[in-house]
Phi, psi and omega in degrees: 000147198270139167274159166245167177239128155230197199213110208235177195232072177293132169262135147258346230191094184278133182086015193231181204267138146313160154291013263239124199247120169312140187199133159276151201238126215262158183256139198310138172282191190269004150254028182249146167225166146332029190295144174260133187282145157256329202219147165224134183274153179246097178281156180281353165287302183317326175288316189278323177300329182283307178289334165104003164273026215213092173303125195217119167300165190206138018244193204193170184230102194300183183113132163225326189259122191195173155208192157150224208230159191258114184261327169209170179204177195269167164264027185252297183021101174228354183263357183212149182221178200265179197069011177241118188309137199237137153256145151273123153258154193275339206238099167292158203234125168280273192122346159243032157262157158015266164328294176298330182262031146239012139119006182270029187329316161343315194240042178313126157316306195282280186331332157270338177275358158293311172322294212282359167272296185096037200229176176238192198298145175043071220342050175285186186209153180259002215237185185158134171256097177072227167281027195242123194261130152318065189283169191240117171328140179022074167068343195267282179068040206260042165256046193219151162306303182258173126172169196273124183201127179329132163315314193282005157279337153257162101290089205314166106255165200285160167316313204280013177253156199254180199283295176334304168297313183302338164285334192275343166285332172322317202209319197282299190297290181312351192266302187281290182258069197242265151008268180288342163269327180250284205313293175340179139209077190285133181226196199272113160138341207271158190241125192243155129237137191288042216265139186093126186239013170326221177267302225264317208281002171296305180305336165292310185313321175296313169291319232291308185305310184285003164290339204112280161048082211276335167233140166234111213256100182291249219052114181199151184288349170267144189278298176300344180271326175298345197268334213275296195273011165285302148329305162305012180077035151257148185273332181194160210215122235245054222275125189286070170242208198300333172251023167325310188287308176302298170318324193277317196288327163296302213249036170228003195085009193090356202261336188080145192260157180356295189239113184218137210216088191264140202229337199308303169091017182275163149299305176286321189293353185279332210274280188299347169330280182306321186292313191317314201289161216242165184309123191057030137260219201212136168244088201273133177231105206248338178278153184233120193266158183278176189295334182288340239268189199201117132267126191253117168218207219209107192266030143282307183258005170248343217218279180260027178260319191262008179057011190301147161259124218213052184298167167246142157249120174250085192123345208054049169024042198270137152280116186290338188281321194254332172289336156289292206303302184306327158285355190267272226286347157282352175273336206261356172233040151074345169222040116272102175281126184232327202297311162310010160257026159276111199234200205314135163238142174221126177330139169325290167333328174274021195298307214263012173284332156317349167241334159296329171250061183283135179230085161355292210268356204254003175111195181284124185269171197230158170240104175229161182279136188092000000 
C-alpha cells in the first residue's frame, strides 16, 4: 500500500509530554477515507488517555473529537466524497448490525470494537513509525495533520458551520445533548438538574431546554462555570459543596427534581445524583469514570423502593446520521449556542499546554491547523 506523512501528537509514555512525530500514513481501505484534519477539541477522555487512567495499548495518537475535509476515500465509500467537510464520531455506527438495526447505533458491534481496539476496520491502524504500527483513539486520531478513518465515523455537514464548532459536535455536543434529548426522557414542564457544567453538561442544559424544561437547576464547583450555564439557559445555579443536595432539594419543594443528568464521571457525585432525583423520577448517567471504579447504592430505598430510573449514557444514545444533521439546524437557528463554547486554540506543537493548564470553565480547548 502506497504512504503519506503525516504529523501526529503520540502518547508513548503514560504521564509524559506528547510526542509530535512524522509517521506514515497507509493509504484508506475501501471502507475507508482520508481526511485532512482542521480543527481537534481536547476532551477529558484525552487527558485520561495521557495519564494511564484509561487501559490503553501505546503507542497511540491521541484525539477523538475533530472535524475537517475529505481528501480521499476507499472504493466501497457511499457516505462521504472528497471535498466534504466533515464531523467525527469516536463511536462508528455501521447501520447494519445487530444494535444499528434496532435503533441503537451507539452500541454499534464493529464500531465498538474499533472504540475498543483503537484501530480502524477489521482491527488495523493506518499509521507507522518505521515497522512500528501506530494506533488512533477510538478509530480516529485526530491530533494529526491527516489522517485515516472509517466512513462510518463522518458525517458531512454544510461549508457554513466552521470547523470548530463542527469538532466540538463530535463528542462534547453529541455526548450532551444527546443525553437530554435521546436517553433522557425529559417532558415540557420538568424540572432537570444538571451535575457538572463542563463541555458534555452545557450541552445537556441546552437539549434540557429544547425538550421543553421548565427549570434547569446547573450545579457545579466552578462559579464562572454556573455564570456560563445560566447563559445556556438554566434557570438557576447551585454551587457544588457540602449543601448542594439541600439547595437542590429547597428548590424542588423537598421532592428533588424529574431528571437529574450527572456529566461528572464521580462516584460521589452519582451518590448525590441519585439523592437529587426526586421519587419515580429518572437519573442519567453520562460521565465517564474510570474502569476500575465501583458504585454503591443501597436498592430498596434509593432504587426500587423509590421507584427511581438509573439509565447509562453511552454516547448520547446518538444516531450520528439523524443527530449531527439535527444539531446543525438548532445551531443554524440560534438555538444551540456552540461557537461561545470555544476556548483556547493552539497549534498542534503546542498540544500538551492543553492538558497540562487545563481551564474547565473557559471553553473547549482546540488544536487548530493551517
Amino acid at each position: 500500500m502506497s504512504y503519506a506523512k503525516t504529523v501526529a501528537a503520540v502518547c508513548r509514555e503514560f504521564g509524559k509530554p506528547l510526542e509530535i512525530e512524522s509517521l506514515e500514513l497507509q493509504a484508506p481501505g475501501p471502507t475507508e477515507a482520508l481526511v485532512r484534519v482542521e480543527a481537534a477539541s481536547v476532551c477529558l477522555t484525552d487527558i485520561m488517555m495521557r495519564s494511564g487512567a484509561l487501559p490503553v495499548s501505546l503507542p497511540m495518537v491521541l484525539g477523538h473529537e475533530g472535524s475537517g475535509v475529505v481528501e480521499a476515500i476507499g472504493s466501497e465509500v457511499h457516505r462521504v466524497k472528497p471535498g466534504d467537510r466533515v464531523v467525527m464520531s469516536w463511536i462508528p455506527q455501521c447501520g447494519a448490525c445487530f444494535f444499528c438495526r434496532r435503533g441503537q447505533p451507539h452500541l454499534c458491534e464493529p464500531g465498538s470494537r474499533a472504540v475498543a481496539g483503537h484501530t480502524v476496520t477489521n482491527g488495523e491502524t493506518r499509521l507507522r513509525a518505521g515497522v512500528e504500527s501506530v494506533r488512533q483513539l477510538s478509530g480516529l486520531g485526530t491530533f494529526a495533520t491527516s489522517m485515516v478513518a472509517m466512513q462510518d465515523a463522518l458525517v458531512p455537514v454544510g461549508n457554513d458551520v466552521p470547523f470548530e464548532v463542527a469538532s466540538v459536535i463530535g463528542c462534547a455536543v453529541l455526548t450532551g445533548f444527546g443525553a437530554a434529548v435521546n436517553t433522557a426522557d425529559i417532558r415540557p414542564g420538568d424540572t432537570v438538574v444538571v451535575l457538572g457544567c463542563g463541555g458534555v453538561g452545557q450541552n445537556i442544559i441546552q437539549g434540557a431546554v429544547i425538550c421543553g424544561a421548565e427549570r434547569v437547576i446547573a450545579v457545579d464547583i466552578n462559579e464562572m462555570a454556573g455564570k456560563i450555564a445560566l447563559a445556556r439557559g438554566a434557570t438557576d445555579f447551585v454551587l457544588n459543596d457540602d449543601g448542594a443536595l439541600d439547595a437542590v432539594l429547597e428548590l424542588t419543594a423537598g421532592r428533588g427534581a424529574d431528571v437529574v443528568l450527572e456529566s461528572v464521571g464521580r462516584t460521589d457525585a452519582m451518590s448525590v445524583g441519585l439523592s437529587m432525583t426526586r421519587r419515580g423520577g429518572q437519573f442519567v448517567v453520562a460521565g465517564m469514570t474510570r474502569f476500575s471504579d465501583t458504585w454503591t447504592i443501597a436498592p430498596m430505598p434509593q432504587f426500587t423502593g423509590a421507584e427511581r430510573r438509573i439509565l447509562g449514557s453511552r454516547y448520547g444514545s446518538c444516531d450520528i446520521a439523524r443527530d449531527v444533521p439535527r444539531i446543525v439546524d438548532h445551531y443554524r437557528k440560534g438555538e444551540l449556542s456552540l461557537s461561545d463554547m470555544l476556548g483556547a486554540h493552539v497549534p498542534l506543537e503546542r498540544v500538551n499546554e492543553l492538558f497540562d493548564h487545563p481551564a474547565p470553565a473557559a471553553g473547549r480547548p482546540m488544536v487548530t491547523f493551517g
